[in-house]
C-alpha positions as CSV (number, residue, x, y, z in Angstrom):
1,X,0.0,0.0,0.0
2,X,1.4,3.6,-1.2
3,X,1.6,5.7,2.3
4,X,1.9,9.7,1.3
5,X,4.4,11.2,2.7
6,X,3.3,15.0,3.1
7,X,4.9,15.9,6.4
8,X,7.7,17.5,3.9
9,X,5.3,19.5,2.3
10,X,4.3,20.9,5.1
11,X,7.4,22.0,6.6
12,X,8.6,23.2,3.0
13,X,5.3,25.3,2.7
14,X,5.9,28.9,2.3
15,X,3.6,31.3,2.7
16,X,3.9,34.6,1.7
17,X,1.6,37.3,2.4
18,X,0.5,39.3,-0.9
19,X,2.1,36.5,-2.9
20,X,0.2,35.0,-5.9
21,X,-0.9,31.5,-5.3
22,X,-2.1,28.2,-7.4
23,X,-3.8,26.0,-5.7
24,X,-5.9,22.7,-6.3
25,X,-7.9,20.7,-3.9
26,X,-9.6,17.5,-4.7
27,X,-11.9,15.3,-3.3
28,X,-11.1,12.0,-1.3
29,X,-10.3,9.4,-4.2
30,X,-11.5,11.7,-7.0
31,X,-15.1,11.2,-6.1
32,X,-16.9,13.8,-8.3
33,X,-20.2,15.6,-7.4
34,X,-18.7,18.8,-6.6
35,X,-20.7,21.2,-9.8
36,X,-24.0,19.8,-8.2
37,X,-26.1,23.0,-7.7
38,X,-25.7,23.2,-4.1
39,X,-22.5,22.1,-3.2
40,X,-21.0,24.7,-6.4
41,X,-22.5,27.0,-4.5
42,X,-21.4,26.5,-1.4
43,X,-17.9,26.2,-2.7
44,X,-18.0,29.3,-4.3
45,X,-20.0,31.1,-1.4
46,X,-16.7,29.8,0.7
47,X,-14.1,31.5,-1.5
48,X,-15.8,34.8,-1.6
49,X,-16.2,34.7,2.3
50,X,-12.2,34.1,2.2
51,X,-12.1,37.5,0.3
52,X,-14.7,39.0,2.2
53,X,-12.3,38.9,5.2
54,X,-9.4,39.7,3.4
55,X,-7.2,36.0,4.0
56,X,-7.5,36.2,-0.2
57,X,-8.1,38.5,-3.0
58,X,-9.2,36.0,-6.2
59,X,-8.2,36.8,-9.1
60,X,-10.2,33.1,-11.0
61,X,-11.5,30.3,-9.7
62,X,-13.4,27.2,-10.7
63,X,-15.1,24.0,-9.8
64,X,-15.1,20.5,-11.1
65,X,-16.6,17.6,-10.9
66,X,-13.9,16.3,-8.1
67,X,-11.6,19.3,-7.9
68,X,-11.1,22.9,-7.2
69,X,-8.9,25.6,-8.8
70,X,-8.2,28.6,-7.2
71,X,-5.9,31.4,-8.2
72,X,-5.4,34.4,-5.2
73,X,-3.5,36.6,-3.7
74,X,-2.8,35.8,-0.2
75,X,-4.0,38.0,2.5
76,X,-2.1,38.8,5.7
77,X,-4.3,37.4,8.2
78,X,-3.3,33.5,7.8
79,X,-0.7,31.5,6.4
80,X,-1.5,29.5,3.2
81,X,-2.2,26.6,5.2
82,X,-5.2,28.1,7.6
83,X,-6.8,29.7,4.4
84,X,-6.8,26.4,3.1
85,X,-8.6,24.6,6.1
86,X,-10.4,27.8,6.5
87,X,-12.1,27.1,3.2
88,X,-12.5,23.0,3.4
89,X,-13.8,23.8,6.6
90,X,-16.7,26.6,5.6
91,X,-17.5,24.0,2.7
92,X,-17.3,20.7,4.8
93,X,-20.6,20.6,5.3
94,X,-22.1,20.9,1.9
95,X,-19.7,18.3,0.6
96,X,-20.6,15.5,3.6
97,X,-24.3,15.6,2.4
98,X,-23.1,15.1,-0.6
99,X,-21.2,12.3,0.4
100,X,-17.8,13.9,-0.7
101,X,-14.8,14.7,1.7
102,X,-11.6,17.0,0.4
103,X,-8.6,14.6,0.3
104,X,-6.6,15.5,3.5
105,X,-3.5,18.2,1.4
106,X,-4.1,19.9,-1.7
107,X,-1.4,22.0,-3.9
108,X,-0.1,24.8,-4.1
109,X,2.5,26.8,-6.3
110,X,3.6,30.4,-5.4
111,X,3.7,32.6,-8.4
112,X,7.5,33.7,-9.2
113,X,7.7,37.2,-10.0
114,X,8.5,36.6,-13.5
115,X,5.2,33.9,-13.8
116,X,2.1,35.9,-15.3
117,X,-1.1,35.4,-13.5
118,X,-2.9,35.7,-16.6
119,X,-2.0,32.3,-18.0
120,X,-2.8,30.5,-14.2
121,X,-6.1,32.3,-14.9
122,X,-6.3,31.1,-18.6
123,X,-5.7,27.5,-17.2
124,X,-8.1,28.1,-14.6
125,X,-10.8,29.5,-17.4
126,X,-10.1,26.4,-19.9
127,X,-10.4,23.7,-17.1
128,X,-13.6,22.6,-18.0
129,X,-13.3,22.9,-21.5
130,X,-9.7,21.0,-22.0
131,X,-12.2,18.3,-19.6
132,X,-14.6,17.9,-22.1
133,X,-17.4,19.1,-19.7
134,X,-18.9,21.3,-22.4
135,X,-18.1,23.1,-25.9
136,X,-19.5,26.4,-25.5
137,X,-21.1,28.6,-23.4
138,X,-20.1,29.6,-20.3
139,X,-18.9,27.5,-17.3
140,X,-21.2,27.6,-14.2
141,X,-18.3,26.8,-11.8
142,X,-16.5,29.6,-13.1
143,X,-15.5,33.0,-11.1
144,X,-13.4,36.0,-11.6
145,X,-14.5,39.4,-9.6
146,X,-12.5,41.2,-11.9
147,X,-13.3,40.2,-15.2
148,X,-10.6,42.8,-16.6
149,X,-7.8,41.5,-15.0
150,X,-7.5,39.1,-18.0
151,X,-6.3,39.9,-21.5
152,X,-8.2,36.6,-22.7
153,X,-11.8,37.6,-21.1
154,X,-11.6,39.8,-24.4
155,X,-10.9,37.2,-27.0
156,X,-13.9,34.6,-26.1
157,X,-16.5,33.9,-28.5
158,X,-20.0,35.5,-28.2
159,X,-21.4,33.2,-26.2
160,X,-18.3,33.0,-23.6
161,X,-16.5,30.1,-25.0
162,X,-12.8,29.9,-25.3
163,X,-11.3,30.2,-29.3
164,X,-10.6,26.7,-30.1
165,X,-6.9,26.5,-30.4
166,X,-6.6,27.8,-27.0
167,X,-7.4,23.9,-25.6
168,X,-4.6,22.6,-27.0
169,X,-2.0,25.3,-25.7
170,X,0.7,24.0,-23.4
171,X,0.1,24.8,-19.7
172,X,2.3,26.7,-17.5
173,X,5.3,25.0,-16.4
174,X,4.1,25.4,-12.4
175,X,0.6,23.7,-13.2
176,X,0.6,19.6,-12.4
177,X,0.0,17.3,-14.9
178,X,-3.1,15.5,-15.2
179,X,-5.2,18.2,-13.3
């Protein structure tokens, strides 16, 4: 049986307040069910109560079917770590009646100063699409508060759908594969 060893990620974390973060949380086993009405709502509803204290400012975020990606700046309340529970925690209880649980970690990748945070947010945007989860239109799980922050929010279709080539493009280099 593969044990995880994450007690050297955790002493490795760094957080750093006003930094740019990536981060991806998934559900126990990849169970999906998270872009159900209620519990994408809940979800959501828990990231804007992070930036309604001011532990994050997001600049995108979306939900999957068994995953999360969020894209913030970090406030200077918590560390990266107690944002993180923070959330799972505001969002627990949606996700238990669904019968989901977050997988104990999740990651994260600090933005480098030379790292744009419009192509995190571009990944963050085509998620769904690279997925297959739909073709046009706009993504329900999606959220940006500030749409302008994006170069790319002005190149989508009319009906908010990405240009086509754009699902093929290579990720950024922080991004893990397979997410």
């Amino acid at each position: 049986m593969l044990t995880r060893s994450t007690g050297a990620l955790h002493a490795n974390r760094w957080s750093l307040p006003g930094a740019r973060y990536f981060v991806t949380l998934c559900t126990m086993e990849r169970h999906t069910g998270l872009t159900t009405n209620t519990t994408a709502s809940a979800i959501r509803n828990a990231v804007m109560a992070a930036d309604a204290v001011g532990d994050t400012e997001t600049l995108a975020f979306t939900v999957m079917p068994d995953h999360i990606h969020w894209l913030f700046h970090l406030g200077g309340r918590l560390s990266l770590g107690r944002v993180v529970a923070r959330y799972k925690a505001e969002a627990r209880a949606e996700l238990q009646a669904g019968h989901l649980v977050w997988q104990r970690d999740f990651y994260e990748h600090r933005l480098r100063a030379e790292e744009g945070a419009e192509d995190y947010g571009h990944y963050v945007f085509l998620n769904p699409y690279r997925a297959g989860l739909l073709c046009g239109g706009n993504w329900p799980g999606w959220l940006c508060p500030k749409l302008e922050r994006f170069g790319f929010m002005t190149q989508l279709k009319p009906d908010g759908a990405p240009q086509r080539e754009w699902i093929a493009e290579p990720r950024p280099a922080g991004l893990m594969v397979g997410e």
